[in-house]
C-alpha positions as CSV (number, residue, x, y, z in Angstrom):
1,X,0.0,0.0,0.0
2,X,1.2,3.0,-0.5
3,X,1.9,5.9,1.5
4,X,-0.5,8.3,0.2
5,X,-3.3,5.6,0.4
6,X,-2.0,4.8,4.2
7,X,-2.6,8.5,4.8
8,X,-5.9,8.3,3.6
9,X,-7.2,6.0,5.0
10,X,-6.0,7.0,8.4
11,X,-7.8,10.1,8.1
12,X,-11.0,8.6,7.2
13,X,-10.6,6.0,10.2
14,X,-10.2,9.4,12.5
15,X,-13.5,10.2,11.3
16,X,-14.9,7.7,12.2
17,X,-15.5,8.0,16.2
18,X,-17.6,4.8,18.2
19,X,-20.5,5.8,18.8
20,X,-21.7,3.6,22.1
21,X,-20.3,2.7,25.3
22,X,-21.0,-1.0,26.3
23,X,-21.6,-1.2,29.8
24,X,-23.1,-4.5,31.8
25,X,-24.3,-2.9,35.4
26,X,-23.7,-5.8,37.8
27,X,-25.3,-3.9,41.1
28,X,-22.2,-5.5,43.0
29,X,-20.9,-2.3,44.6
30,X,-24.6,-2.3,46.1
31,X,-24.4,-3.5,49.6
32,X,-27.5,-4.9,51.8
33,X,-30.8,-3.6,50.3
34,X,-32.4,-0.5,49.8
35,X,-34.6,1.2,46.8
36,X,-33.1,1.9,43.5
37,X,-33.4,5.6,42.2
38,X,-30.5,6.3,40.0
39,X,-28.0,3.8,38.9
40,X,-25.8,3.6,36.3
41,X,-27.0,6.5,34.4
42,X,-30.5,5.4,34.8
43,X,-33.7,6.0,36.5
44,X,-35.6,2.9,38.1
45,X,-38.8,2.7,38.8
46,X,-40.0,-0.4,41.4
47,X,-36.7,-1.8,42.0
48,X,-35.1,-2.4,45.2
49,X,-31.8,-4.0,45.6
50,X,-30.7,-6.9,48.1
51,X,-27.3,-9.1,48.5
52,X,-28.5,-11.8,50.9
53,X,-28.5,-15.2,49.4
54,X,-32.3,-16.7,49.1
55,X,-33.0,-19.5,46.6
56,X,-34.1,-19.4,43.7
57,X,-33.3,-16.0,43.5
58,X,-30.0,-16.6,42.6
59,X,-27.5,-13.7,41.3
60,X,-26.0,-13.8,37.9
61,X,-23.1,-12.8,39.2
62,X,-21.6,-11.7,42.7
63,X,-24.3,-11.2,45.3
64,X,-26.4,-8.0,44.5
65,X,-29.5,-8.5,42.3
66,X,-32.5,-6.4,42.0
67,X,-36.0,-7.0,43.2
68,X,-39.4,-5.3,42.5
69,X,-41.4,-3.8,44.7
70,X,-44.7,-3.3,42.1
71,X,-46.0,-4.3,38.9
72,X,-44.7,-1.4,37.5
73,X,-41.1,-2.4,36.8
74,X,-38.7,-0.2,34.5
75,X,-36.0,1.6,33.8
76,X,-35.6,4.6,31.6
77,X,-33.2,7.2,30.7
78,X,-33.2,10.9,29.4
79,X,-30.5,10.0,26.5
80,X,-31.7,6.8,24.1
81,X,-29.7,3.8,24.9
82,X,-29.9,0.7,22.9
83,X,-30.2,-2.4,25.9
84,X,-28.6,-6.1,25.0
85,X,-30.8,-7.8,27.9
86,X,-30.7,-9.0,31.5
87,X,-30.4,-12.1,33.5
88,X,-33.5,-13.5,35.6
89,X,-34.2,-16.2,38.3
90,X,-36.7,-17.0,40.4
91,X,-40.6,-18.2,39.5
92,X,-41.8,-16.2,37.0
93,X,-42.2,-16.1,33.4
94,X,-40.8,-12.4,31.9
95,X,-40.3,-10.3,28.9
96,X,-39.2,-6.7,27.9
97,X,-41.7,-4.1,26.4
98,X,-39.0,-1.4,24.9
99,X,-40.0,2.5,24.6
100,X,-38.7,5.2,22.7
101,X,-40.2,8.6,23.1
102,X,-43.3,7.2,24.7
103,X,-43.8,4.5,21.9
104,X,-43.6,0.7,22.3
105,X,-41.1,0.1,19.8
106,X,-40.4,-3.8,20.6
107,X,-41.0,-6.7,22.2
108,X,-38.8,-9.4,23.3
109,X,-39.5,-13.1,23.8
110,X,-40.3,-14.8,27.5
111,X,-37.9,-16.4,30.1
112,X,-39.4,-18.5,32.4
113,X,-36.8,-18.5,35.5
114,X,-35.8,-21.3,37.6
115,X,-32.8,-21.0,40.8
116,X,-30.0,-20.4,38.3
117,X,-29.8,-17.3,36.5
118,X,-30.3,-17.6,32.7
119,X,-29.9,-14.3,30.2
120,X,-33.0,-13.0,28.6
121,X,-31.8,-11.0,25.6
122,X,-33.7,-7.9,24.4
123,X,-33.9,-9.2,20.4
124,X,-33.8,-5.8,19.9
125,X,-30.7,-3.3,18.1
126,X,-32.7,-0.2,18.1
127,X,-32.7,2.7,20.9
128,X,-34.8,3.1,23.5
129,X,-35.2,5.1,26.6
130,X,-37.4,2.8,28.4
131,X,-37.7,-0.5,29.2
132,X,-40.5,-2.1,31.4
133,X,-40.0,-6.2,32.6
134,X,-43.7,-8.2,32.3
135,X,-44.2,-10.7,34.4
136,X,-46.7,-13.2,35.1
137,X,-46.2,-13.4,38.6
138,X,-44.4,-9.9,39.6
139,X,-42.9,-10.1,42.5
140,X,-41.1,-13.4,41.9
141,X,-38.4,-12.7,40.1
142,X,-34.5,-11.1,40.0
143,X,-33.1,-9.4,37.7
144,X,-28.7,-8.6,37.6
145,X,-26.6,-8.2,34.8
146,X,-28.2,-5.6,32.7
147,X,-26.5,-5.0,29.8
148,X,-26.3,-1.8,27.7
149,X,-25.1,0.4,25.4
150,X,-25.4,4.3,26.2
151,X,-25.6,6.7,23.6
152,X,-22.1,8.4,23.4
153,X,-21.6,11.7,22.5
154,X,-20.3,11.9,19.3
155,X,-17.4,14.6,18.3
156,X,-18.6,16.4,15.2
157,X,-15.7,17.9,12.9
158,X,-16.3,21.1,12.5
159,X,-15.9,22.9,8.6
160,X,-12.8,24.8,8.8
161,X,-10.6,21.3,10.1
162,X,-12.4,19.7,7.4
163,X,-11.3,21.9,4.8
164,X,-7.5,21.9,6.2
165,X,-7.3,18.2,6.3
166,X,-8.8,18.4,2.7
167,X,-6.0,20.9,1.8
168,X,-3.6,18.5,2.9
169,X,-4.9,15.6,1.5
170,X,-5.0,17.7,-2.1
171,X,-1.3,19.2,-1.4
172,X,0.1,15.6,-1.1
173,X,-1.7,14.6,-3.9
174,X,-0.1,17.1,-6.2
175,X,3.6,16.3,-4.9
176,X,2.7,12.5,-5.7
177,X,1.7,13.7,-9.1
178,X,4.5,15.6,-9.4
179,X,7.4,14.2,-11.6
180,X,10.2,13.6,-9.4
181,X,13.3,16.0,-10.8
182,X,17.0,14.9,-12.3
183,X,20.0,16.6,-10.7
């Protein structure tokens, strides 16, 4: 390759910024129990959190796992975030509705949960900014291990670099082009 095509294609791969933060919130730096507000940039709603063993509410990993309190179990945030899924155990049989802007935008299969934790993914690659967790039987369930991907903020180039780089870019061109002289 050579180097004027290495140069180019450097600069297009510094364009080209990641867009998303993966991010699997474990709830293991929660100790005993207490309600969940905020947590890992989001906002729950019905959730409490609890580390004492208690079968078959097993965690997916360490000893924190999250509980609900009501049948009205979600968690949203103010930036769109596009979520992977969650592990569950316990009794009940559960399933994601996903939001975006107040709409229901998908729906994932069901879980039925047993003692050992088993991961529910969300079968879903869109954003969202909400998700509620159905269940047949609230109340009997865990959920740990959610796993996201938050909505990064994304560097925009702005004109005038832009035009420089394309300067550059034209400039090195035009030396390439150039015959090389005889001494």
């Amino acid at each position: 390759m050579t180097t004027f095509s290495s140069l180019l294609l450097a600069c297009a791969g510094a364009l080209c910024l990641p867009g998303a933060q993966a991010a699997i919130l474990t709830f293991d730096d929660l100790a005993g129990s207490g309600s969940m507000r905020e947590y890992g940039g989001l906002s729950w709603t019905g959730w409490q959190h609890a580390d004492a063993q208690e079968a078959p509410y097993s965690p997916a990993s360490g000893n924190t796992r999250l509980f609900n309190i009501s049948n009205d179990n979600a968690f949203a945030a103010v930036t769109a975030f596009q979520f992977q899924g969650a592990h569950f155990a316990g009794y009940a049989t559960v399933s994601f509705h996903m939001f975006l802007n107040g709409s229901l935008v998908a729906v994932s299969d069901s879980l039925t949960t047993n003692g050992s934790a088993a991961f529910l993914a969300s079968g879903y690659g869109g954003m969202v900014d909400r998700v509620s967790v159905m269940a047949d039987l609230p109340q009997y369930f865990v959920m740990d291990n959610v796993m996201i991907n938050s909505a990064a903020p994304v560097a925009v180039a702005e004109p005038a670099g832009l035009l420089l780089m394309a300067g550059g870019l034209g400039a090195l061109a035009l030396l390439r082009r150039r015959p090389a002289r005889k001494n």
